[in-house]
C-alpha positions, 0 to 999 in steps of 0.5 A, spaced: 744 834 391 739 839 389 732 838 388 730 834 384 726 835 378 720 832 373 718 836 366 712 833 365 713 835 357 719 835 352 719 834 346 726 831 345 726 828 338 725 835 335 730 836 329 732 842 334 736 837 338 739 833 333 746 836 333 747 836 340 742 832 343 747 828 349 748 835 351 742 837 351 740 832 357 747 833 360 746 839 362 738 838 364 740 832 369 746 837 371 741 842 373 736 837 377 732 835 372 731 828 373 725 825 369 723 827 362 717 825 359 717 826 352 710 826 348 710 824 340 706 829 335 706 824 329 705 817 327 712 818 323 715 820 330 713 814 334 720 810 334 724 816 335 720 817 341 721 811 344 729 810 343 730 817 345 726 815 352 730 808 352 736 811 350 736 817 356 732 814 361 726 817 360 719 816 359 714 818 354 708 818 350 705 816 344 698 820 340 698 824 334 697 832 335 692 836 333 696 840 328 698 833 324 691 831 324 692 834 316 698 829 315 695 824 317 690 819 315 685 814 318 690 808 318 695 812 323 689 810 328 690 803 327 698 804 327 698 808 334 692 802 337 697 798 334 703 801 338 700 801 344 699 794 344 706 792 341 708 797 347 703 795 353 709 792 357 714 798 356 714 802 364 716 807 360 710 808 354 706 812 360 700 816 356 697 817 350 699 824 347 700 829 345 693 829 343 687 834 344 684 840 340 687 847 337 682 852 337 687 857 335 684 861 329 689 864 324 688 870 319 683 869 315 681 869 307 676 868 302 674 861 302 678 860 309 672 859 313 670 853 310 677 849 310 677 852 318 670 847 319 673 842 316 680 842 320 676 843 326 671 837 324 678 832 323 681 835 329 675 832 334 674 826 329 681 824 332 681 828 338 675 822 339 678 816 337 684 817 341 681 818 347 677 811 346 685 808 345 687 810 352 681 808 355 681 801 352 689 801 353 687 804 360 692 810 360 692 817 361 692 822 356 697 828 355 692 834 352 693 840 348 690 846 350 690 853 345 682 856 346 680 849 345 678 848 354 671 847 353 671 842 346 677 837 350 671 837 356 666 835 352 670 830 350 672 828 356 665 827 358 663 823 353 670 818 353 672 817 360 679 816 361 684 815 367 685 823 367 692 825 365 695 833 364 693 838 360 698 841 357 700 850 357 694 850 361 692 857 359 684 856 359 680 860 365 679 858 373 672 855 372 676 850 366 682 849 370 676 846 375 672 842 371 679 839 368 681 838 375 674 834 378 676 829 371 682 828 375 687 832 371 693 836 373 695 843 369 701 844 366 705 850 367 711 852 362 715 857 360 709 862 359 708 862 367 715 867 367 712 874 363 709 878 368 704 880 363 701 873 363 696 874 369 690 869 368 696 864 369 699 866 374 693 868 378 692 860 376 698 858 378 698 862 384 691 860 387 690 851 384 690 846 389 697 845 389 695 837 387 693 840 381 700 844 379 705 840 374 712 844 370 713 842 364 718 846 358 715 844 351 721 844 350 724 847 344 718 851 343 715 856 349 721 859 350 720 862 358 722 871 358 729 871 358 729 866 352 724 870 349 726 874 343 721 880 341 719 881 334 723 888 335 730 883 336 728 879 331 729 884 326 735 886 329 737 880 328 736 876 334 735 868 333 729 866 337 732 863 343 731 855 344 728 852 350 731 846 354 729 842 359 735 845 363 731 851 363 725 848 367 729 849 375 728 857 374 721 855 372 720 853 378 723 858 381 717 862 379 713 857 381 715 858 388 715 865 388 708 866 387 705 860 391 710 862 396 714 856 396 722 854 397 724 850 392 725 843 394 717 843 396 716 846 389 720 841 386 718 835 391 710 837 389 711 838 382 714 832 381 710 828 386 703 831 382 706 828 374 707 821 377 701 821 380 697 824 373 702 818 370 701 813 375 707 808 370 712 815 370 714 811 377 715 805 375 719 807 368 723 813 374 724 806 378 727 803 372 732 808 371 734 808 378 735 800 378 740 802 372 744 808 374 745 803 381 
């Protein structure tokens, strides 16, 4: 048996999966990939999430993207502080998440700059109130991190919560440190594979190794032998789907630049997504108890 691997984020109820979703975690646990974390984006989501973790002895987490902020209400904060109570004894319910900031900016027209304030200020009013449920439900939190780094620690600050991961890390040495003394591990994904990523890779290569986790995001950040430029894309090139299956090769980057074998990285790695969500061990426990 090979090493054994954890993607600390997966989004597997994604409509990208709906055709073939068995197969999809056939071939990841095939390549080692023994544990699946699965955060929700929306209210909407929240059910699927959890029968998806049931069903594929995964575990998961429960908050509502920065980027759904616009779909959703004030009333989606009660039905997630809701959730999270129905749900308390669930081993496999292990973080508040996908939550966070995306300072992301498009471009941008006449008038755009006002709506832009105002999606940022909705973003941060959520952003907030969810930090304030995982502190009361006394979990972990899984962040999204697009030039936000900055934002998402002032609100760690202010609402202290019991650490969690930030998710496709992508923010400076000084960031991945202020992070990390919160009591954060940094995810590293797909993107860690372009050669071109250097800040990232520079991270990945010279963090402590307590700080490093994998993840896929699958479907999305596909890593460079996915990927798909915009020339191919014009040629007629589908834009490749990511998997969990694809995170062993991951690794296998990961161990590359910190001059590790691959056990270690999986073992590591692995090691530092339980120790971010410290449930994941018991929902991992569970799913052993069932297979035995």
């Amino acid at each position: 048996m090979g090493p054994a691997w954890t993607d600390s984020h997966c989004h597997l109820d994604a409509a990208e999966f709906d055709a073939d979703r068995a197969d999809v975690v056939q071939r990841a646990r095939a390549a080692g990939v023994r544990t699946l974390v699965l955060p929700a984006v929306a209210v909407a989501h929240f059910d699927a999430v959890r029968e998806a973790a049931h069903r594929f002895d995964a575990a998961y987490a429960l908050g509502i993207h920065p980027l759904f902020v616009g779909q959703a209400d004030d009333a989606d904060l009660d039905h997630l502080a809701a959730a999270l109570h129905a749900h308390r004894d669930d081993p496999r319910l292990v973080a508040v998440g996908e939550i966070g900031l995306d300072h992301f900016v498009p471009a941008t027209g006449p008038g755009r700059q006002p709506a832009l304030a105002r999606d940022l200020a909705r973003q941060e009013h959520f952003y907030r109130a969810q930090l304030k449920l995982a502190r009361d439900a006394g979990l972990p939190v899984i962040l999204h991190v697009r030039r936000s780094a900055d934002a998402l620690l002032a609100g760690l600050r202010r609402v202290a919560v019991p650490g969690g991961i930030a998710h496709a890390f992508n923010g400076s040495a000084v960031q991945a440190a202020a992070f990390v003394a919160l009591g954060f591990r940094l995810g590293f994904g797909g993107t860690l594979s372009f050669e071109r990523a250097l800040q990232i890779r520079q991270l990945a290569q010279t963090l402590p190794e307590t700080a490093l986790v994998l993840e896929t995001d699958a479907p999305d950040i596909p890593p460079q032998w996915l990927y798909r430029d915009a020339e191919a894309r014009r040629a007629g090139a589908a834009q490749a789907r990511n998997e969990p299956a694809e995170l062993p090769r991951i690794g296998a980057v990961l161990a590359a630049l910190r001059g590790w074998t691959l056990e270690d990285t999986a073992r590591i790695t692995s090691a530092n997504t339980r120790a971010a969500l410290p449930r994941l061990a018991a929902a991992v426990d569970m799913s052993r108890q069932d297979a035995g």
